[in-house]
C-alpha positions as CSV (number, residue, x, y, z in Angstrom):
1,X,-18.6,1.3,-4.5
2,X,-17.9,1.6,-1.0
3,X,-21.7,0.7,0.0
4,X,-21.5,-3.0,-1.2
5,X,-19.4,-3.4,1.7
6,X,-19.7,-0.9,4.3
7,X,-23.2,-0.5,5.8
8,X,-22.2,3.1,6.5
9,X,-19.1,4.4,5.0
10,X,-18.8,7.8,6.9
11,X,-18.9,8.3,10.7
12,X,-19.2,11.6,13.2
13,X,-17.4,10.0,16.0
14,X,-15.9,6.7,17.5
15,X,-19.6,5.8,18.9
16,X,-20.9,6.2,15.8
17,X,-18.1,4.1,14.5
18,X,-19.1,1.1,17.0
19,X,-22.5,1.6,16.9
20,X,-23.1,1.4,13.0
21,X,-20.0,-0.3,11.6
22,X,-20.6,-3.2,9.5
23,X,-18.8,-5.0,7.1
24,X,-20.2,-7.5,4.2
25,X,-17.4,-9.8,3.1
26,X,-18.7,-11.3,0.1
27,X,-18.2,-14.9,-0.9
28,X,-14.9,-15.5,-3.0
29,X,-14.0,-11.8,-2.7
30,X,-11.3,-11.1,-6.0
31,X,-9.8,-7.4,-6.2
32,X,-9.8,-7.8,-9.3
33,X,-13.0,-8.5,-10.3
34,X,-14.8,-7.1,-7.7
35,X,-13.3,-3.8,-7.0
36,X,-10.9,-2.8,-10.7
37,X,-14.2,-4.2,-13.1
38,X,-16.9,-2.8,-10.9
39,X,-15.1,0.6,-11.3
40,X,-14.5,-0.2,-14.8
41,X,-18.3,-0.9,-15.0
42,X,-20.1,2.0,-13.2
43,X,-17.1,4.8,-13.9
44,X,-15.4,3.3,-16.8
45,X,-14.1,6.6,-18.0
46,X,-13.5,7.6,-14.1
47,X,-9.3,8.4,-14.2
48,X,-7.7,5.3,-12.2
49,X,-3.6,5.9,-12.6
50,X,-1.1,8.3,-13.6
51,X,2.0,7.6,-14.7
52,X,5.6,10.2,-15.6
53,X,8.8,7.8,-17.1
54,X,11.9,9.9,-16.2
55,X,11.8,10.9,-19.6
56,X,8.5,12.7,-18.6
57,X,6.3,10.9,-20.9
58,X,3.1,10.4,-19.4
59,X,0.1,8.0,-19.6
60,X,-3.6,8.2,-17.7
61,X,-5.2,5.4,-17.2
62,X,-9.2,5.5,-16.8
63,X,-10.6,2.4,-15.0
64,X,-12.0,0.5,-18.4
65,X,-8.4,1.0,-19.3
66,X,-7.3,-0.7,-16.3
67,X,-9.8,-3.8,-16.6
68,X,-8.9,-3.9,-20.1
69,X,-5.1,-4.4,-19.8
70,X,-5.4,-6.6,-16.7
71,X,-7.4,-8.7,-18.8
72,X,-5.5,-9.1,-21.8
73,X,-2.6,-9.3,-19.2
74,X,-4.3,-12.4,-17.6
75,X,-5.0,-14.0,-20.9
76,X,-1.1,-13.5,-21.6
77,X,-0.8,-15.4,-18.5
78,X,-3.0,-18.2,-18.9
79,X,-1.5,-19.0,-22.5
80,X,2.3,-19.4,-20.3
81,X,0.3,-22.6,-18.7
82,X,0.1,-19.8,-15.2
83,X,-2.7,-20.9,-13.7
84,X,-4.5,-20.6,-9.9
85,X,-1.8,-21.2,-7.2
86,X,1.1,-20.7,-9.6
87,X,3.9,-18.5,-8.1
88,X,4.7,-15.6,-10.1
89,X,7.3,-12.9,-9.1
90,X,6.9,-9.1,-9.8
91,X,10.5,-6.8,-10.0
92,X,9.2,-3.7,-11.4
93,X,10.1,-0.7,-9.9
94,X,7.5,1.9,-10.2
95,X,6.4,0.6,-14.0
96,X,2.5,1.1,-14.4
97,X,2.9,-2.8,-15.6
98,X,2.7,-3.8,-12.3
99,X,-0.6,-2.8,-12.1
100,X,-1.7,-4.6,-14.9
101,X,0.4,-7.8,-13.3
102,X,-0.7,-8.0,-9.9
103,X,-4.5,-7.5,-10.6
104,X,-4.0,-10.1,-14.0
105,X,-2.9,-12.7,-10.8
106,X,-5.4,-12.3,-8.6
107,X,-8.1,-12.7,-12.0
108,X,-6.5,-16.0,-12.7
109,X,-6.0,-17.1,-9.0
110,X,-2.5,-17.2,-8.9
111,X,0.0,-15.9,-6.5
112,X,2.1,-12.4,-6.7
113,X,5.5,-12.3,-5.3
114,X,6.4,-8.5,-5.2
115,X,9.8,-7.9,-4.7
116,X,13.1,-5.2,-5.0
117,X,14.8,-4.3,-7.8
118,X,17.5,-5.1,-5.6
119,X,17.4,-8.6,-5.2
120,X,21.2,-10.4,-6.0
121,X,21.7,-13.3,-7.5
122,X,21.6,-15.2,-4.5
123,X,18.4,-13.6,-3.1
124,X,16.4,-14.5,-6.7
125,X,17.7,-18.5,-6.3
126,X,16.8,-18.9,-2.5
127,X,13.3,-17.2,-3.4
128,X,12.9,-19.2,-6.5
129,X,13.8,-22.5,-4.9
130,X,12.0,-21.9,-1.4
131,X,8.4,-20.9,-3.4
132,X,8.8,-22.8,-6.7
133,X,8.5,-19.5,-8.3
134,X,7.3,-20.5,-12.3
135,X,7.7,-17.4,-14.1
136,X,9.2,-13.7,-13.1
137,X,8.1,-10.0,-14.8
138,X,10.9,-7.4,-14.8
139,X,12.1,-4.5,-15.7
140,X,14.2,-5.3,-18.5
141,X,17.7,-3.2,-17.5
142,X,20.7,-4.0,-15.5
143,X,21.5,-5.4,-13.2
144,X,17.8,-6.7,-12.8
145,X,18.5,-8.9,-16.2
146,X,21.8,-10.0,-15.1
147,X,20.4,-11.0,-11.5
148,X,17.6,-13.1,-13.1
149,X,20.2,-14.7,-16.0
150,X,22.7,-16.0,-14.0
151,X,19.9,-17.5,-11.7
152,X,18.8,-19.4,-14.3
153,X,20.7,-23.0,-14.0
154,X,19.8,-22.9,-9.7
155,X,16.5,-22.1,-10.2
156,X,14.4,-25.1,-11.7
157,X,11.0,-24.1,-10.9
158,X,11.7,-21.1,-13.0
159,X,10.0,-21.4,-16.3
160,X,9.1,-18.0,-18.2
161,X,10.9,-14.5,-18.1
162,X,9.0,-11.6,-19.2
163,X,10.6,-8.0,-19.6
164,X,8.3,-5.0,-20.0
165,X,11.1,-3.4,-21.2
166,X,13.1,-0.8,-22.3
167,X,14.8,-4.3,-23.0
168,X,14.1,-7.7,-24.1
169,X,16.9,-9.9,-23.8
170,X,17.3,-13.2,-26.0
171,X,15.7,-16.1,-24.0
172,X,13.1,-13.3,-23.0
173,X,9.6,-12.8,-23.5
174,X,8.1,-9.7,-24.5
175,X,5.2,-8.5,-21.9
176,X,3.9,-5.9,-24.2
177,X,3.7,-8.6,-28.0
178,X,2.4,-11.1,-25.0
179,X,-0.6,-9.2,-24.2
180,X,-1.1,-7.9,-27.4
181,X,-1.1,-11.3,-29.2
182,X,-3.1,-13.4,-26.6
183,X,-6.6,-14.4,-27.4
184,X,-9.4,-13.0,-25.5
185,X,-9.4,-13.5,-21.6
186,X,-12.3,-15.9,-20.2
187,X,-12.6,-15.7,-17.0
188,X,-12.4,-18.7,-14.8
189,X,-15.0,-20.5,-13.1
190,X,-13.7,-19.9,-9.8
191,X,-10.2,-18.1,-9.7
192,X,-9.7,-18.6,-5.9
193,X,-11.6,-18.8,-2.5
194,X,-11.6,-16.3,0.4
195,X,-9.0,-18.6,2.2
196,X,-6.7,-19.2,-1.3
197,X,-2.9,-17.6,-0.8
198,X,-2.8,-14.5,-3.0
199,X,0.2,-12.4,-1.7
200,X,3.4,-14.1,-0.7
201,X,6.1,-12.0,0.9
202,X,9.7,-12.4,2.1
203,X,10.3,-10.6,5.1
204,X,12.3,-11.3,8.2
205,X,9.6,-12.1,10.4
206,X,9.4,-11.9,14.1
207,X,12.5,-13.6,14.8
208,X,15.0,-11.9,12.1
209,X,15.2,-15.3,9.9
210,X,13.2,-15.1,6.1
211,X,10.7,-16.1,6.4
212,X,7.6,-16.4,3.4
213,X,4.2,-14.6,4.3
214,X,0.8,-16.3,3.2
215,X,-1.6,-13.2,2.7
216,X,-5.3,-14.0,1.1
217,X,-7.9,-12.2,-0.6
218,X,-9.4,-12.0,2.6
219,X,-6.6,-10.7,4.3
220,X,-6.8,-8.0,1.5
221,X,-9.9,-6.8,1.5
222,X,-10.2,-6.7,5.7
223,X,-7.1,-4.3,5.4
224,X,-8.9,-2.6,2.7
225,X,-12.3,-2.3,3.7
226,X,-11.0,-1.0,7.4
227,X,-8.7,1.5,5.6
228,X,-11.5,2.7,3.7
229,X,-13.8,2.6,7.0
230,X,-11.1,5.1,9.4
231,X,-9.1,7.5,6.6
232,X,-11.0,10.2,4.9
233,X,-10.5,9.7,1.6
234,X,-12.7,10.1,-1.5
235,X,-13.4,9.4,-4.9
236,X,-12.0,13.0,-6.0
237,X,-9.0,12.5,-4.0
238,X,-5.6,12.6,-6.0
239,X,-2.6,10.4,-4.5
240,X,1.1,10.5,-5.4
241,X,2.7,7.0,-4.9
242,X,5.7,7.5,-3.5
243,X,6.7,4.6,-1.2
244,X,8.1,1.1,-3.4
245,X,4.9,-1.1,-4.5
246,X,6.4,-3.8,-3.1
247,X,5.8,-2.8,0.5
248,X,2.8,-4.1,1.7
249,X,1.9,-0.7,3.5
250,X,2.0,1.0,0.0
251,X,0.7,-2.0,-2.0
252,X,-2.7,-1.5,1.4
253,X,-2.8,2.0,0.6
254,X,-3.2,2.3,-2.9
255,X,-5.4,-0.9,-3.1
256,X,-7.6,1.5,-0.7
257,X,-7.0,4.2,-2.7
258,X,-8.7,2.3,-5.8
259,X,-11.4,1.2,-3.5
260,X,-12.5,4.8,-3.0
261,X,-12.3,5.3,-6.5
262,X,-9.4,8.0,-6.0
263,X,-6.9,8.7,-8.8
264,X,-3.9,7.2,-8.1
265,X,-0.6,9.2,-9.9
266,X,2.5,6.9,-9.6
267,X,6.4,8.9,-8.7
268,X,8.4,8.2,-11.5
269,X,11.7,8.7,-8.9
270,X,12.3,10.2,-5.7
271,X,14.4,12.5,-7.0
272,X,11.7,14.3,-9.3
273,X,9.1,14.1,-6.5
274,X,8.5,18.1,-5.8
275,X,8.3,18.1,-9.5
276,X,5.3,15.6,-9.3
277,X,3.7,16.9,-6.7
278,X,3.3,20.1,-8.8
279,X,1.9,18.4,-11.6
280,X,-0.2,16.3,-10.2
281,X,-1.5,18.2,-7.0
282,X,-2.2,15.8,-4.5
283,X,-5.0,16.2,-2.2
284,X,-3.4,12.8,0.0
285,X,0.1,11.0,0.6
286,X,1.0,7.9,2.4
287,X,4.2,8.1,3.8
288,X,7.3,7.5,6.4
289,X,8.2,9.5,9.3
290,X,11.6,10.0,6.9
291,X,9.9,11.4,3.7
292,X,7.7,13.9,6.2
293,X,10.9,15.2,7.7
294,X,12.0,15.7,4.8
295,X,9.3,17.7,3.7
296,X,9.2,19.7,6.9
297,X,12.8,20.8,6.4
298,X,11.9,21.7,2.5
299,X,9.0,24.3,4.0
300,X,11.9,25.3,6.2
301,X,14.3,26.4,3.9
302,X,11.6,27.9,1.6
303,X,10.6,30.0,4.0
304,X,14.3,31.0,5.2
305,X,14.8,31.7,1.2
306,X,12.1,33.8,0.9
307,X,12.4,35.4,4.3
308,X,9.3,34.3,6.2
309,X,11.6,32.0,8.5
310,X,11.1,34.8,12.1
311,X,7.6,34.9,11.0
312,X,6.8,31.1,10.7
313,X,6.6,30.2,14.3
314,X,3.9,33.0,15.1
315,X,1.6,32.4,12.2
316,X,1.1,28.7,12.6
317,X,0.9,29.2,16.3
318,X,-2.1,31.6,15.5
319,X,-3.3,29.3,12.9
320,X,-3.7,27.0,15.1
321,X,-5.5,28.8,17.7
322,X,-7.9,30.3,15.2
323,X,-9.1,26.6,13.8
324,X,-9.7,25.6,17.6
325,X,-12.1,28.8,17.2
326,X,-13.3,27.1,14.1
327,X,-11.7,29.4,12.2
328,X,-9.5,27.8,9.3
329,X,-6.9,30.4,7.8
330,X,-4.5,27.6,6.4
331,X,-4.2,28.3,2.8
332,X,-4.1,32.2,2.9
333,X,-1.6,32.5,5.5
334,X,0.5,29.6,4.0
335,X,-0.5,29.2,0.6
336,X,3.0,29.5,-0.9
337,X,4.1,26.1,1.6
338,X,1.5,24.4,0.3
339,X,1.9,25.1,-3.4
340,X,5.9,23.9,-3.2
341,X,3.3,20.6,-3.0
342,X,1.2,21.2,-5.5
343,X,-1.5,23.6,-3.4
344,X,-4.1,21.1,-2.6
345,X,-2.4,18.4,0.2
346,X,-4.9,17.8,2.4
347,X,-4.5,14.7,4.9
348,X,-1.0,12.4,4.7
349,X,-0.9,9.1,6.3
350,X,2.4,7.9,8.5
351,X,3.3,4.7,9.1
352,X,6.6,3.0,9.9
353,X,8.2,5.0,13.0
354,X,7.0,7.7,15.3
355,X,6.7,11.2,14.2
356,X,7.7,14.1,16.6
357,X,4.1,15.9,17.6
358,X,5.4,19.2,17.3
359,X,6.3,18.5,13.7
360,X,2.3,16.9,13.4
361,X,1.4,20.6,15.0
362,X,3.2,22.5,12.5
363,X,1.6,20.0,9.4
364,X,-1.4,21.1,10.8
365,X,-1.5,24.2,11.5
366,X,-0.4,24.5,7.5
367,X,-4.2,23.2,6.6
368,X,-2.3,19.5,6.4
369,X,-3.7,16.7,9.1
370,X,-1.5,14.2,9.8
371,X,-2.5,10.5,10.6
372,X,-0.4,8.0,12.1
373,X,-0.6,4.4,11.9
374,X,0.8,0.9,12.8
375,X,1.0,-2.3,10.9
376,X,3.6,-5.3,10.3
377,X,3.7,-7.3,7.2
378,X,2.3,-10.6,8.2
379,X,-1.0,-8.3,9.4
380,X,-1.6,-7.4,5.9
381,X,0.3,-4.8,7.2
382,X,-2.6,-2.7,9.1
383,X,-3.3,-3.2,13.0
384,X,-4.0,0.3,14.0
385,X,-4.9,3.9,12.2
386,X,-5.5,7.2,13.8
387,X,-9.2,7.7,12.9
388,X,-10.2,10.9,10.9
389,X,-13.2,11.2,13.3
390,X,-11.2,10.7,16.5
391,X,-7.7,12.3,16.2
392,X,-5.4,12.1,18.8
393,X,-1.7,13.7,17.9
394,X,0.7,11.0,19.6
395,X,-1.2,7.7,19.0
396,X,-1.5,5.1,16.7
397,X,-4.9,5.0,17.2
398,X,-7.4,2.2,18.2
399,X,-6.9,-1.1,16.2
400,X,-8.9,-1.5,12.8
401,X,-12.3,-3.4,12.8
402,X,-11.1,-6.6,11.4
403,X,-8.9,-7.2,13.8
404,X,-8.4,-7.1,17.8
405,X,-5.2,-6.3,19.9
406,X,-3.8,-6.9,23.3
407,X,-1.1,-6.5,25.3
408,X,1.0,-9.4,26.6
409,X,2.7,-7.7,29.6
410,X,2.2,-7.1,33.7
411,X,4.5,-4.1,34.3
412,X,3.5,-0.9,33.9
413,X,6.4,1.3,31.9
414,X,7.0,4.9,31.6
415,X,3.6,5.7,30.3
416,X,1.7,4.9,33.0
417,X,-0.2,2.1,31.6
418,X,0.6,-1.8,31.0
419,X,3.3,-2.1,28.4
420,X,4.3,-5.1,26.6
421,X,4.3,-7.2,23.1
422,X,1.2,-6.2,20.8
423,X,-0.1,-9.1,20.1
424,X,-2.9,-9.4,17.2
425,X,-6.1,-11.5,16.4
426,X,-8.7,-11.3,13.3
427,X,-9.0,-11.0,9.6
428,X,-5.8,-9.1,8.9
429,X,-3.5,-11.9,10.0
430,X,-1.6,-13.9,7.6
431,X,-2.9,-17.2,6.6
432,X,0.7,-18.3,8.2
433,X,4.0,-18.4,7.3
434,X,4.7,-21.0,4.3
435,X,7.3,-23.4,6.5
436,X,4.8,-24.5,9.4
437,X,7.5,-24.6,11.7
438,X,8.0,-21.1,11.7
439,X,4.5,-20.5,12.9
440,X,5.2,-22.2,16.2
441,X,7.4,-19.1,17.6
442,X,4.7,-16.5,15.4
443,X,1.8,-17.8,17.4
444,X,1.1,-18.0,21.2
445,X,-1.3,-21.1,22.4
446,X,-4.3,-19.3,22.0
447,X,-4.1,-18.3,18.6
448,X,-2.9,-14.7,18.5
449,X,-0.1,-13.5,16.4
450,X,3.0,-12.4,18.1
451,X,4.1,-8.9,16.3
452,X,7.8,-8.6,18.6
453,X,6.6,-5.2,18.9
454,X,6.2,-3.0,22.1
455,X,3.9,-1.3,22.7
456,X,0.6,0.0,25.4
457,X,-2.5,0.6,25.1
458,X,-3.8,3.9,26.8
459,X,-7.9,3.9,26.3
């Protein structure tokens, strides 16, 4: 898959990477189509998404199972009169529906709003109002359905409600009779161009007032294509989805995730996680500085349980001296760390706040690499990723291919090198910010994006 657009998907160092990296950006790029059905078509039986209801029911999904339900999804769509451009919003948790939802949208053109389950009253009306949202798929329990209800009379724009469930309130639609009953999808002519708004998200922006991001498709697939070009995933990999799908760093990685063909198993709730990770055995996570902390005190207080606590310290301090000797003794001497996991965790990637490098150390000395990164929303969220063939513990790493970074500053800070705001040109920025005015304080002069973030560079 990756080879339609990567010349060379796999590189031995950074020169390597420069020398030989090359990206195709096809014409009218659609996820949907051109990632989802192209797995569907040359792996259809290939196992695309897992998914464990707190109940522990659980459904696998294969990729002609995802193309399948996408499509009868779209064709539920079209028949509500939602067409390319339309504004559709998406409050559904961790439901597998969302799946089906956001690639149906991008199949028909029209634009996906993911959002909290924690949106008020207040928050669904302003959203509503300021992107003439048409119709809104939720989760159909409290207090989503009483948000959305009492929205109702403020909210013109707002045509269709659709529940996927447990309930279906009166004045509701059912998602699940929808896609069931709607006639065969067609697919359109042309469902949207390179340039077409395909993502919208609320997010505070650089100056802390909402403000409504414009991502494309080829926003998309330049985050995509460069996360598939710097992290070492692969098509046997096995994810756990952790993080909310309406973040745009989750929403990047998984997208990835599907790119490389990789199975992706969705967390039914944070507070059954350990339990997923042992059924599901991840070989790769994408996570927060938070979640790994967590994790690191978990191995902790296994360890003091079972008594290994005094003998920690020395056997991950030899672990790591014996994989500098090329050496790697990870899973015998820590096998039972690994296992509270599900025994196969390879790589995790961080994004979102620094991590302490003597907690990365420790990760890896375990047989576990950790990769850091840096991204903001309105760059679809990836700037910069730690590179699997040029680690360096500490950094963000360089910026991604489809995009360039500099830093707007004179002084040099307690580094040693120039700090200042990152500031960001290429592929990965937003189209803009929906109210052109905003974009006047986002952009400088020249045309580069203004991220309010400090940071240096140091290579």
């Amino acid at each position: 898959m990756l080879e339609k657009f990567l010349k060379q998907t796999k590189f031995s160092s950074q020169e390597d990477f420069i020398k030989n990296f090359r990206i195709n950006v096809p014409e009218n790029f659609n996820f949907g189509y051109d990632v989802v059905d192209e797995w569907a078509r040359i792996a259809p039986e290939k196992k695309a998404l897992c998914w464990t209801n707190e109940q522990d029911h659980h459904i696998d999904f294969t990729f002609a199972d995802i193309k399948r339900e996408s499509d009868k999804t779209a064709a539920f769509f079209l028949s509500l009169g939602i067409k390319r451009g339309d504004m559709v919003m998406l409050i559904l948790k961790r439901r597998y529906e969302f799946w089906f939802s956001i690639i149906a949208l991008h199949k028909i053109g029209a634009v996906c709003i993911p959002a909290t389950h924690l949106l008020t009253e207040k928050d669904i009306i302003y959203r509503c109002n300021a992107a003439d949202i048409k119709m809104i798929v939720a989760v159909g329990e409290e207090p989503v359905i009483g948000h959305i209800d009492r929205s109702i009379a403020d909210s013109p724009t707002l045509k269709y409600r659709v529940s996927v469930g447990p309930e279906v309130p009166e004045g509701w639609l059912d998602f699940h009779a929808g896609i069931e009953a709607a006639a065969p999808f067609e697919r359109p002519a042309l469902a949207n161009t390179n340039d077409d708004t395909s993502l919208l998200y609320f997010t505070s922006g650089t100056t802390g007032s909402s403000k409504m991001v414009m991502l494309s498709q080829k926003n998309v697939f330049s985050v995509v294509s460069s996360a598939c070009a710097t992290v070492d995933f692969n098509a046997d990999d096995v994810l756990v989805s952790c993080l909310p799908l309406h973040h745009t760093y989750e929403l990047a990685c998984t997208l990835a995730a599907c790119d490389f063909g990789a199975k992706i198993c969705i967390n039914d709730s944070l507070r059954h996680v350990l339990k997923n990770f042992k059924e599901y055995r991840p070989t790769g996570l994408v996570l927060v500085p938070m979640f790994i902390s967590t994790m690191y005190k978990k191995i902790l207080s296994e360890a003091k349980r079972s008594g290994k606590d005094k003998i920690l310290p020395p056997a991950a301090r030899i672990a790591r001296y014996l994989k500098l000797c090329g050496i790697d003794m990870s899973d015998k001497l820590f096998s039972d760390v690994k296992e509270a996991f599900g025994g196969r965790l390879e790589k995790i990637i961080s994004g979102g706040a620094e991590l302490p490098t003597d907690m990365i150390a420790v990760f890896e000395a375990f047989g576990i690499s950790i990769y850091e990164g840096y991204g903001i929303t309105e760059c679809s969220p990836l700037v910069a990723v730690t590179p699997y063939y040029k680690r360096k513990v500490g950094s963000v790493g360089p910026h991604v291919p489809c995009c360039t970074v500099r830093i707007a500053g004179s002084e040099v800070g307690e580094s040693g090198y120039v700090t200042g705001e990152i500031q960001v040109q290429g592929d990965n920025v937003m189209l803009g910010y929906m109210d052109p005015a905003a974009n006047e304080e986002a952009f400088t002069s020249d045309g580069w994006f203004r991220t309010g973030d400090i940071g240096y560079m140091d290579e």
